[in-house]
C-alpha positions as CSV (number, residue, x, y, z in Angstrom):
1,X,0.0,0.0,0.0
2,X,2.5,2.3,0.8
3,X,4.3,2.0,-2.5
4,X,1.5,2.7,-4.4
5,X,0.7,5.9,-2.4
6,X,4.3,6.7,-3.5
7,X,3.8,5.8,-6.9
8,X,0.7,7.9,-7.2
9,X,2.1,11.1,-5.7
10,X,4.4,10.9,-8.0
11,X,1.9,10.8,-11.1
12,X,0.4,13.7,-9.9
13,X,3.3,15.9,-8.7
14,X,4.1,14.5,-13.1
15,X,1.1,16.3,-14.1
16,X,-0.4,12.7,-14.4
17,X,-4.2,12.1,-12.8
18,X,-4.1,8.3,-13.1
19,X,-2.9,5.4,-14.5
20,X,-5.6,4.4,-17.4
21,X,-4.3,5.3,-20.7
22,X,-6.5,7.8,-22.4
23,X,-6.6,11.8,-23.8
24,X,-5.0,14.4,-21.2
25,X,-7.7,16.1,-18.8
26,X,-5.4,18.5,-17.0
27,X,-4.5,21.8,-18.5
28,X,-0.9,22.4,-19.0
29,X,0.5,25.3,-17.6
30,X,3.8,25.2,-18.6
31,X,6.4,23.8,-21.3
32,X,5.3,22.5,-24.9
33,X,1.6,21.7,-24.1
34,X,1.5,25.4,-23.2
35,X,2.7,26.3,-26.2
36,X,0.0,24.2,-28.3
37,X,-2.3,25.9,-26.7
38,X,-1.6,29.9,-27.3
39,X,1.0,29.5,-30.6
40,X,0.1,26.6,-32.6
41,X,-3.6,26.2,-32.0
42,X,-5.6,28.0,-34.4
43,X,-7.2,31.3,-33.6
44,X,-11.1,31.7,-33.3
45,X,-11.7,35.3,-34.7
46,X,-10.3,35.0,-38.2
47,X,-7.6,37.7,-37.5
48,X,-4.8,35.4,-37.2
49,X,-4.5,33.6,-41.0
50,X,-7.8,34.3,-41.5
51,X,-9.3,31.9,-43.8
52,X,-6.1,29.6,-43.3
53,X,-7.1,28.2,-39.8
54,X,-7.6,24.5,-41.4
55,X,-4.2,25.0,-43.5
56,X,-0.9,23.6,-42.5
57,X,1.3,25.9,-40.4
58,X,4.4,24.0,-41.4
59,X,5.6,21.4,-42.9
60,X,4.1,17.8,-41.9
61,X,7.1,15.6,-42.1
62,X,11.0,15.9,-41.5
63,X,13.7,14.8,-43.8
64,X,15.5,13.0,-42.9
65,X,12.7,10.6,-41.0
66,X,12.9,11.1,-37.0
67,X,13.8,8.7,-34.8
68,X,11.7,6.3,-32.5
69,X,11.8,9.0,-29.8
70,X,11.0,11.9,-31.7
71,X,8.3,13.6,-33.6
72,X,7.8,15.3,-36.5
73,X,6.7,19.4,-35.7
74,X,6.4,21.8,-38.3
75,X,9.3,19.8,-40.5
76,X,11.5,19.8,-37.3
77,X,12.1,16.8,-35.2
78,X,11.4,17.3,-31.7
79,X,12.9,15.4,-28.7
80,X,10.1,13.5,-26.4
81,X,11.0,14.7,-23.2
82,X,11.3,11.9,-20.5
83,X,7.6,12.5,-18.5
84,X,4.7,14.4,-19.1
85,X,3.8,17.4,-20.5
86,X,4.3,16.3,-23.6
87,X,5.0,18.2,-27.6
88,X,2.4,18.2,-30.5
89,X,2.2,15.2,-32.6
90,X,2.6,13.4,-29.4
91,X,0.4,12.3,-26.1
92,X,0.8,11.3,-22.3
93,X,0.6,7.8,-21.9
94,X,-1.0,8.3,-18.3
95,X,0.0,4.5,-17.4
96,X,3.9,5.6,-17.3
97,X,3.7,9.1,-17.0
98,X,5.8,9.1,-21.0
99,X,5.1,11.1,-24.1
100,X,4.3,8.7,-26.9
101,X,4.1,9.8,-30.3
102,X,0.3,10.2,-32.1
103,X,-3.0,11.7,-30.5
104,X,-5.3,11.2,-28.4
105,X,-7.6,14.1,-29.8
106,X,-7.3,16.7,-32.8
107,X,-5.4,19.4,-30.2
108,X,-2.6,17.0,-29.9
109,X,-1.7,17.6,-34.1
110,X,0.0,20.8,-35.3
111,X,-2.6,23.2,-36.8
112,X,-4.0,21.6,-40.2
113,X,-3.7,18.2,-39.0
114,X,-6.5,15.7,-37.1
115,X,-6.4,13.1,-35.2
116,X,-7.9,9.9,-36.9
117,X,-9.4,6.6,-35.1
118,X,-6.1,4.9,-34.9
119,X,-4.6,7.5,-32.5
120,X,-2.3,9.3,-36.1
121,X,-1.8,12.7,-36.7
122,X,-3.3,13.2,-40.5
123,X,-3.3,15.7,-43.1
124,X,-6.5,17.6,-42.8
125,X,-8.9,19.8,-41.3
126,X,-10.6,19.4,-37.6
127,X,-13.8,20.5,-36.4
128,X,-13.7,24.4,-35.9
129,X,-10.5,24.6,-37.2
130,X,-11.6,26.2,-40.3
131,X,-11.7,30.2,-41.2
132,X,-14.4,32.6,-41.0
133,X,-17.8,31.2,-42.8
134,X,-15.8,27.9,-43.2
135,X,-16.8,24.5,-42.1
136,X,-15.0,21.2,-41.8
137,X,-16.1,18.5,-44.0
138,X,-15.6,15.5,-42.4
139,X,-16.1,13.3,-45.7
140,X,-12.9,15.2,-47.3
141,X,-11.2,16.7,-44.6
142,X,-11.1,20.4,-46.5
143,X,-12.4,23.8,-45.2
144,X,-15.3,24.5,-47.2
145,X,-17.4,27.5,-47.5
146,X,-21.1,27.5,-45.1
147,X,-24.1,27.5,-47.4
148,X,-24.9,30.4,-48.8
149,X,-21.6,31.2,-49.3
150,X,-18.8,31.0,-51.9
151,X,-15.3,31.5,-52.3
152,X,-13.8,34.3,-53.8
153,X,-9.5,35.5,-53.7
154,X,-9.1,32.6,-51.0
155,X,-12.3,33.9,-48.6
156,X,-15.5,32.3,-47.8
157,X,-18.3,35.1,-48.5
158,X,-22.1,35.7,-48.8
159,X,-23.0,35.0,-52.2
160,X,-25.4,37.8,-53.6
161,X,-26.1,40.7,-56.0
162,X,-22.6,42.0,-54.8
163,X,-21.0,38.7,-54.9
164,X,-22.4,36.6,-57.6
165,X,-21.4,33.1,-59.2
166,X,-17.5,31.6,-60.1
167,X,-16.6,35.2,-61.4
168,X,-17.5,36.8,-57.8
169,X,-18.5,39.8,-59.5
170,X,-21.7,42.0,-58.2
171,X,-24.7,41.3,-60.4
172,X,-25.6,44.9,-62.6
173,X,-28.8,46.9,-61.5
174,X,-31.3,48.2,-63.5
175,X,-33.9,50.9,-63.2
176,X,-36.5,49.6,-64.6
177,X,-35.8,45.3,-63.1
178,X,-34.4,44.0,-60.2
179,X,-31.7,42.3,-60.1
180,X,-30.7,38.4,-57.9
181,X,-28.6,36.2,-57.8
182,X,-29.5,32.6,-58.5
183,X,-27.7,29.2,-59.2
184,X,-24.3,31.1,-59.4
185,X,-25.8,33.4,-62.1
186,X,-27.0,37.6,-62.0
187,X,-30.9,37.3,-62.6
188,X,-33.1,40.2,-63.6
189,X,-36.2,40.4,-63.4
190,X,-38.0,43.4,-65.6
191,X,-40.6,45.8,-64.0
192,X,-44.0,45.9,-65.8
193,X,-44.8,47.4,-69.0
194,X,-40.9,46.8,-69.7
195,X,-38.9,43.5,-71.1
196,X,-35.7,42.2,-70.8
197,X,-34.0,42.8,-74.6
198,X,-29.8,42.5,-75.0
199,X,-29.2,41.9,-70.8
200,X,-31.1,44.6,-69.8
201,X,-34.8,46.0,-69.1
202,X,-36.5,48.4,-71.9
203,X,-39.9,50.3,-71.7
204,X,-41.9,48.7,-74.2
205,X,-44.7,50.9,-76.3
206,X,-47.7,51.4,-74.7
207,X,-50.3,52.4,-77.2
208,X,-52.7,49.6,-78.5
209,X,-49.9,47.0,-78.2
210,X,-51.2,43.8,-77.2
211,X,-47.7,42.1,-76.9
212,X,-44.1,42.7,-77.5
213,X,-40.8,41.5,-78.9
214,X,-37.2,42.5,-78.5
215,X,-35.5,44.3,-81.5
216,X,-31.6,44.4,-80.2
217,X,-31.9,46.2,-76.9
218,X,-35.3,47.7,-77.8
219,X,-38.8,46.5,-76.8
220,X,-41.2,46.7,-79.6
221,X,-44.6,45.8,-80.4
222,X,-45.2,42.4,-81.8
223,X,-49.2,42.5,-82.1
224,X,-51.4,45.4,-81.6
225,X,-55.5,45.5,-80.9
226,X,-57.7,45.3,-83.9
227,X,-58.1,47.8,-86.2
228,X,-54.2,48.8,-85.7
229,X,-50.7,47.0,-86.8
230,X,-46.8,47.3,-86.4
231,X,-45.5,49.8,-87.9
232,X,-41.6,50.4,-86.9
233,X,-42.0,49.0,-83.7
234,X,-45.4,50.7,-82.6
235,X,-48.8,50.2,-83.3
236,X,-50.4,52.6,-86.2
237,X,-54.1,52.6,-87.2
238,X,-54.0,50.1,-90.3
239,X,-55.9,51.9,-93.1
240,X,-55.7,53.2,-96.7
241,X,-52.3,55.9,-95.3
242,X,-50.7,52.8,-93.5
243,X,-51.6,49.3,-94.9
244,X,-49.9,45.7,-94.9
245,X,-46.5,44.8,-93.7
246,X,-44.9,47.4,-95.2
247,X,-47.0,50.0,-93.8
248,X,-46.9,52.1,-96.8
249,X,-50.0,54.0,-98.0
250,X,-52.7,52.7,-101.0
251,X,-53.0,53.9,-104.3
252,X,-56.2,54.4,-104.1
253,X,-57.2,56.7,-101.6
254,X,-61.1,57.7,-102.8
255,X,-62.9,54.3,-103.6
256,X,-60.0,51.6,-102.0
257,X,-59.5,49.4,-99.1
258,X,-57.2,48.1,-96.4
259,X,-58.4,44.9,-96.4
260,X,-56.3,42.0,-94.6
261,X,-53.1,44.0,-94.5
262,X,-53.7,44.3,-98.3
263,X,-54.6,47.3,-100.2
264,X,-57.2,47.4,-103.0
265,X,-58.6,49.6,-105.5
266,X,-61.5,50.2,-108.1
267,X,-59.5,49.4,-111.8
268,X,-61.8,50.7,-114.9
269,X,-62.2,47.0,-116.7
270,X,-64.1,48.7,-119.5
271,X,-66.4,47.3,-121.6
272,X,-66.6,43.4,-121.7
273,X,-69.2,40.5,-121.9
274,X,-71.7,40.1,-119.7
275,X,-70.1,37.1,-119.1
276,X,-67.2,38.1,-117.6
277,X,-67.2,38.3,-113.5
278,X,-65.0,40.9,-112.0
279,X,-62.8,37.3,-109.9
280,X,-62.1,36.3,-114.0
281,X,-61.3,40.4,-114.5
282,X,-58.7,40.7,-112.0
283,X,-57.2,37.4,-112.0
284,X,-56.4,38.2,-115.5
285,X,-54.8,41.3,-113.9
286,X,-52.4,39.2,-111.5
287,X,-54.8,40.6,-108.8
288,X,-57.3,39.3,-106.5
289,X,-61.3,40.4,-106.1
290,X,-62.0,41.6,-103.0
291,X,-65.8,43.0,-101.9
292,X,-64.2,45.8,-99.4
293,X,-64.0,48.8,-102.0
294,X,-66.1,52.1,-101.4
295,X,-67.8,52.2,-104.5
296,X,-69.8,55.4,-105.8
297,X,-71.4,56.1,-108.5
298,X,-73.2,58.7,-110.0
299,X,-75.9,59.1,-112.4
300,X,-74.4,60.7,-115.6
301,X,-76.9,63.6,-115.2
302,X,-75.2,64.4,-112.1
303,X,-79.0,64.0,-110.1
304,X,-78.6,60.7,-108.1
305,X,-75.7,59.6,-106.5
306,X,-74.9,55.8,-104.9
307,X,-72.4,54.2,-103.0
308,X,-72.0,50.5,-101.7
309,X,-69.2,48.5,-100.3
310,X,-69.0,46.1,-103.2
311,X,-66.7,44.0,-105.1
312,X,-67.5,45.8,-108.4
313,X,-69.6,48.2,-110.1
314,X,-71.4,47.7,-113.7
315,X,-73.2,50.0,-116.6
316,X,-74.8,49.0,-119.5
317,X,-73.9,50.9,-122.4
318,X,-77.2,51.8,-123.9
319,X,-78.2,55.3,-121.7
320,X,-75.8,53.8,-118.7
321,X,-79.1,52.0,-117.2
322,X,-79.7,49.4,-115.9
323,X,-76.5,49.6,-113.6
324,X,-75.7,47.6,-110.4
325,X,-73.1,46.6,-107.6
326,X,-71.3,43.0,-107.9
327,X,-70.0,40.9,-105.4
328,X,-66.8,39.4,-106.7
329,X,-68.4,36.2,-108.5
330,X,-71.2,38.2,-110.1
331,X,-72.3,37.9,-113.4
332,X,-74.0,41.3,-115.1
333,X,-77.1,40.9,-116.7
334,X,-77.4,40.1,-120.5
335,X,-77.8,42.7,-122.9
336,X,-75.3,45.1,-124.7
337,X,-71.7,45.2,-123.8
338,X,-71.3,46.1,-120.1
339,X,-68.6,48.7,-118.6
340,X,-67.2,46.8,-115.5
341,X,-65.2,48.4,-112.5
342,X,-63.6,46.2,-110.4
343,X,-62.5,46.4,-106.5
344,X,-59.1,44.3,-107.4
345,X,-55.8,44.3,-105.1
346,X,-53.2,46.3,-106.0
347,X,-49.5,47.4,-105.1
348,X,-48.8,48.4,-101.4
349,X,-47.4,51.6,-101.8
350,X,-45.5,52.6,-104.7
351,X,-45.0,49.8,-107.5
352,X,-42.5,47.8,-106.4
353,X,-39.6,47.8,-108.7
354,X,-38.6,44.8,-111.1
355,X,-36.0,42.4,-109.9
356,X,-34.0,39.3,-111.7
357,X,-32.6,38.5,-108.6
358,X,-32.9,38.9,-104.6
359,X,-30.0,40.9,-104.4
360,X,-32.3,43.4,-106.3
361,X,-34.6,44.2,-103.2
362,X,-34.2,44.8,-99.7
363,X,-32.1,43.1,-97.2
364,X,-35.8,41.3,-95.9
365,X,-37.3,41.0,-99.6
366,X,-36.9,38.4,-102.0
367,X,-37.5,38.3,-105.7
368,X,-40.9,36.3,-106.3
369,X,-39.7,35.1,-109.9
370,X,-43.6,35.1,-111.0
371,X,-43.6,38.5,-111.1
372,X,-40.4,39.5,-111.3
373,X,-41.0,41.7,-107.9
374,X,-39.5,42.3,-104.7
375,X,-41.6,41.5,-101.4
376,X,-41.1,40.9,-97.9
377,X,-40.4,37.3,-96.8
378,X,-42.4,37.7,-93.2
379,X,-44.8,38.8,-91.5
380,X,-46.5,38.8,-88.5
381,X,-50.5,39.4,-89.4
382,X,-50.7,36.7,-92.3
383,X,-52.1,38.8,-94.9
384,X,-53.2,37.1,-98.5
385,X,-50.5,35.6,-100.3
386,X,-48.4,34.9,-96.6
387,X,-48.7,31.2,-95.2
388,X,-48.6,30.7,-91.4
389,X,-45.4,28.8,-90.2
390,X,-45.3,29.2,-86.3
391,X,-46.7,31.0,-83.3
392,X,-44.7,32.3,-80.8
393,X,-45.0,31.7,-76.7
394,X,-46.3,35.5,-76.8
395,X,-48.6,34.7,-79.7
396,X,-47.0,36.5,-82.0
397,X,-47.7,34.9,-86.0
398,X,-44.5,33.7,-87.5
399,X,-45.9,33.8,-91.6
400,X,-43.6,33.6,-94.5
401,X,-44.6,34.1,-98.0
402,X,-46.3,31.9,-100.3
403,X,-43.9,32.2,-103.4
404,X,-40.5,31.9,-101.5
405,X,-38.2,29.6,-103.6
406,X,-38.5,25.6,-102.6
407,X,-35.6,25.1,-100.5
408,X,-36.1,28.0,-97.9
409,X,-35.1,27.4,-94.5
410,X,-35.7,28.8,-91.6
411,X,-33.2,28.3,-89.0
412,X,-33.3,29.2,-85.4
413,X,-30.5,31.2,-84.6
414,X,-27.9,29.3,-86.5
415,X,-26.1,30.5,-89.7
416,X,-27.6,30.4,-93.6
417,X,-26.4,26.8,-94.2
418,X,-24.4,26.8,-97.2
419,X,-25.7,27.8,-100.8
420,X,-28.2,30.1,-99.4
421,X,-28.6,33.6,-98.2
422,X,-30.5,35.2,-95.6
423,X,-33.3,37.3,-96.7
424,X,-34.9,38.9,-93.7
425,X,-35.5,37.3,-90.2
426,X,-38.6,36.8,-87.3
427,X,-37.9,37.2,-84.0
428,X,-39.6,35.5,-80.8
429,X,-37.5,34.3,-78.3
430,X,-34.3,34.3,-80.3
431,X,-33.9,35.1,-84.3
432,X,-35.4,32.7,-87.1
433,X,-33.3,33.5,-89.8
434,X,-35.2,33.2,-93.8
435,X,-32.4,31.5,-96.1
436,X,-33.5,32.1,-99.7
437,X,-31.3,29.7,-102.1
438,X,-29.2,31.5,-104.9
């Protein structure tokens, strides 16, 4: 009994508070365990390495190797001095009251180091040994950054509209949006009655506009209410001064029409069988009946005047009686040689000049080889002589024109392929280019 009262006073005058082998409960107060605990062990506030807290502070082996009695600190081999308190990389074997190389817990490794199951310093981060907004991940042993967060230049910060995505760069505000931050890419989100065209947010036109499209960084129209169409982005009253896709203005401006995005006017046939229909009379013109004219007539004594939407207009020569308004299919009535005017389409605008080839019109025109004419390739009402190809998410029309060449394509924002040429373009949510073979 009495020599184990001896042996025991002498564990604890050691430092030592029994004889089970395990981690070390007592706080050192002096020597290299003292040391460990205000030089080597990482700081807390960040100020001290910052983000580096899980890194190395040295190197974590010696060359050459250290012997059996020595560990491995910082690339320095250390001594293990001959009882307890004991250097890092090493622990206090209570039992015998001697240092013995490896851990009994992560303090007992040099900063960037942990202590694994079998009692070994390892390579690694430890559990709040990582920087500010850092945690350990156990699975890798690596400071990673918190959630919600992201590393930029070596630091772990809030990721945001200031801080946004691999680049790390603030996210670009907008007047008229707002802007996020969302999957590790800038967001923005456009204020109402504006659209987001070219990365940023433009007012779109207000007036009769039903829905819009981007044109480059503009916003445009893309349909208007009835009664109006687009007209250089904005919606214009469609009528006799602004008609069709090319919002140019009719010929006829007394007795025509706007009809369909199409202009028409009254054409003099003159005098003809009574078996001939104004549909025969302009189809022989290259034209197309329509019953939208404003027809008037007058007696040719000047007394009576008469006026009817109609498709045509007729006289019989004898006296100018009997006389009558057609619909398009009409036949006049028998009798002497009838004078015939006709509500037939006609020209948008000014004639449209003669072309041999589509290099003759307008970047978005093609030459119709029929008629030897230039007209556009799209549009977005459909009007006669335009066949519907598509409708946009915004329900804009896509039509192209019924006498493009066979082998027109319409790609969606690729190139022409080869052997072709891009004649005009629709736009919805990207550009559908029209490729016109040579």
């Amino acid at each position: 009994m009495l020599r184990r009262a001896v042996r025991l006073v002498v564990l604890l005058a050691a430092g030592c508070s029994g004889t089970e082998t395990g981690p070390q409960d007592a706080a050192p107060a002096s020597g290299d365990l003292a040391r460990e605990d205000s030089a080597t062990k990482p700081t807390t506030d960040g100020a001290a390495g910052g983000n580096d807290r899980g890194r190395l502070d040295g190197p974590a082996s010696c060359s050459p190797a250290c012997g059996p009695k020595q560990v491995c600190v910082k690339g320095s081999c250390q001594d293990l001095p001959g009882q307890c308190p004991c250097p890092l990389e090493s622990y206090c074997d209570l039992a015998v009251n001697q240092c013995v190389p490896g851990c009994m817990s992560d303090e007992h490794c040099q900063q960037g180091r942990y202590c694994d199951a079998n009692r070994t310093c390892q390579n690694g981060c430890r559990v709040g040994g990582c920087g500010s907004n850092e945690e350990c991940s156990l699975a890798t042993r690596t400071c990673e950054c918190k959630a919600g967060h992201h590393r930029c230049a070596g630091l772990c910060v809030p990721e945001g509209i200031s801080s946004c995505g691999p680049s790390c760069q603030a996210c670009p505000t907008d007047p008229l949006g707002t802007a996020s931050c969302s999957g590790g890419a800038c967001q923005l989100s456009c204020k109402s009655g504006s659209k987001q065209c070219g990365g940023s947010c433009a007012a779109c036109p207000t007036d009769k506009a039903t829905s819009f499209a981007c044109d480059g960084k503009s916003c445009v129209a893309a349909q208007c209410a009835s009664g109006h169409h687009v007209c250089s982005g904005a919606c214009v009253l469609e009528d006799l001064k602004s008609c069709g896709p090319t919002c140019s203005a009719c010929k006829d401006t007394v007795q025509g029409a706007c009809s369909a995005g199409g202009c028409y006017g009254v054409v003099d046939i003159g005098y003809f069988p009574t078996s001939t229909t104004c549909a025969a009379r302009c189809a022989a013109l290259g034209k197309t009946c329509g019953e939208v004219c404003d027809i008037w007539y007058t007696r040719p004594d000047g007394t009576t005047k008469f006026h009817q939407v109609a498709g045509g207009h007729y006289t019989q020569q004898a006296a100018y009686q009997p006389w009558g308004f057609l619909k398009c299919s009409d036949t006049p009535p028998g009798g002497a040689p009838t004078s015939i005017r006709c509500c037939c389409s006609e020209l948008t605008g000014t004639p449209k000049p003669g072309c041999t080839k589509h290099s003759d019109c307008k970047s978005n025109e093609f030459c119709w080889a029929a008629k030897s004419e230039c007209y556009p390739t799209t549009s977005s009402s459909c009007p006669p002589g335009y066949t519907y190809k598509g409708q946009c998410s915004n329900g804009t029309q896509f039509c192209a024109h019924g006498g493009l060449p066979a082998g027109t394509t319409f790609p969606f924002e690729t190139a022409c392929p080869a052997g072709t040429t891009q004649r005009g373009s629709f736009y919805c949510s990207g550009e559908t280019r029209v490729c016109v073979p040579d």
